[in-house]
C-alpha positions, 0 to 999 in steps of 0.5 A: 046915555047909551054905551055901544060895544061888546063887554068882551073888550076890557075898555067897554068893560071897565066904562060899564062897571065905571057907570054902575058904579056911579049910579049912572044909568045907560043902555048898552048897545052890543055891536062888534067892531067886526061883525056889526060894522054898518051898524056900528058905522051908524053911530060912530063913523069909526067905529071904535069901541067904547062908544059913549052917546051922551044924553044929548047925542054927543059921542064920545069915544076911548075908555079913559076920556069917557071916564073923564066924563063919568066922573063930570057928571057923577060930581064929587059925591061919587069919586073913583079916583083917591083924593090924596096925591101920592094915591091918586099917583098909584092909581095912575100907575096901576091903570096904566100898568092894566091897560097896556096889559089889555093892549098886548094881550089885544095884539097877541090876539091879532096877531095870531087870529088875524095874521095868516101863520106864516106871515106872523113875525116870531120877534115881534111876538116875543117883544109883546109877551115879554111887555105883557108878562112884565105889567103883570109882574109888576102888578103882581106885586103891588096886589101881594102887597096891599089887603085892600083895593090896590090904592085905598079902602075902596075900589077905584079906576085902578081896581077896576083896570087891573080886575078887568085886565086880569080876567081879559087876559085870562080869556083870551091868552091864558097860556102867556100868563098862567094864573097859578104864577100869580095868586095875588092878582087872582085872589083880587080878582076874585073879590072884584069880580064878586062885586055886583057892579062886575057880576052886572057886566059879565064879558059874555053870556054865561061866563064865568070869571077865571081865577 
């Protein structure tokens, strides 16, 4: 398999972890949707990160449908979902909760680095910031909450979307959301972030993980 993106994209990210998790093997392909555009456009006309190429040479596209697909084909020996309902209902809130996170915090970027300043709409920010801040309110304290990996005794789909979330935002829009007003998302994030699964996936050359 080949996985085509840059790990600077929390949904790139979180399919690479995923797939290390599983022990599946792929080649990562590190195009950017702005600045490898015909390259990209190559592999998938719309060029649209994660890009999963299947062994067959099928492509896939969109974070949580090519993690559907990782689970299919890493079986029921590997699983990052809990089996139990009311878990398995967490962790559907959990990563919905990080990947509007990763959502906002991807609009505030746009909006700032690619809307000329005086064509930036003020309420329209305010209403994204206010989104973003409360998915980390909310997962705030869900981490306060539980010693483990957010739902169960090991890390799932929902770990890996909040950790990758937490250290997204934190590199790009740091200021909307300081880290010292959340010190249990930090502390969960540190411990994801030690896993060599994430220490095998970092979001640039030599970056570090934020607290």
């Amino acid at each position: 398999m080949q996985l085509v993106g840059m790990f600077d994209s929390p949904y790139v990210r979180r399919v690479a972890i995923a797939l290390h998790l599983s022990q599946l093997s792929f080649t990562h392909t590190n195009l950017s949707v702005f600045r490898n555009v015909d390259e990209f456009r190559e592999i998938n006309p719309l060029v649209k990160a994660p890009t999963l190429v299947c062994d067959n040479g099928e492509v896939l596209m969109d974070s949580t449908l090519i993690l559907d697909y990782i689970q299919q084909l890493s079986g029921t020996e590997i699983r990052l979902m809990p089996e139990d309902i009311v878990a398995y209902q967490k962790a559907l809130r959990l990563i919905g909760l990080g990947l509007n996170a990763c959502d906002k915090s991807v609009q505030i970027v746009y909006e700032r680095e690619l809307r000329p300043a005086e064509k930036q709409h003020r309420p329209w920010l305010d209403r994204v910031q206010h989104q973003l801040i409360s998915a980390y309110d909310l997962l705030e304290s869900y981490a306060a909450s539980r010693a483990d990996w957010l739902v169960c005794e090991r890390i799932t789909h929902a770990g890996i979307a909040v950790a990758v979330a937490w250290q997204f935002t934190q590199h790009v829009v740091a200021d909307v959301v300081p880290a010292q007003k959340y010190p249990a998302l930090s502390a969960f994030s540190a411990r994801a972030e030690a896993l060599p699964e994430f220490m095998a996936v970092p979001m640039e050359p030599g970056w570090q993980p934020k607290p």
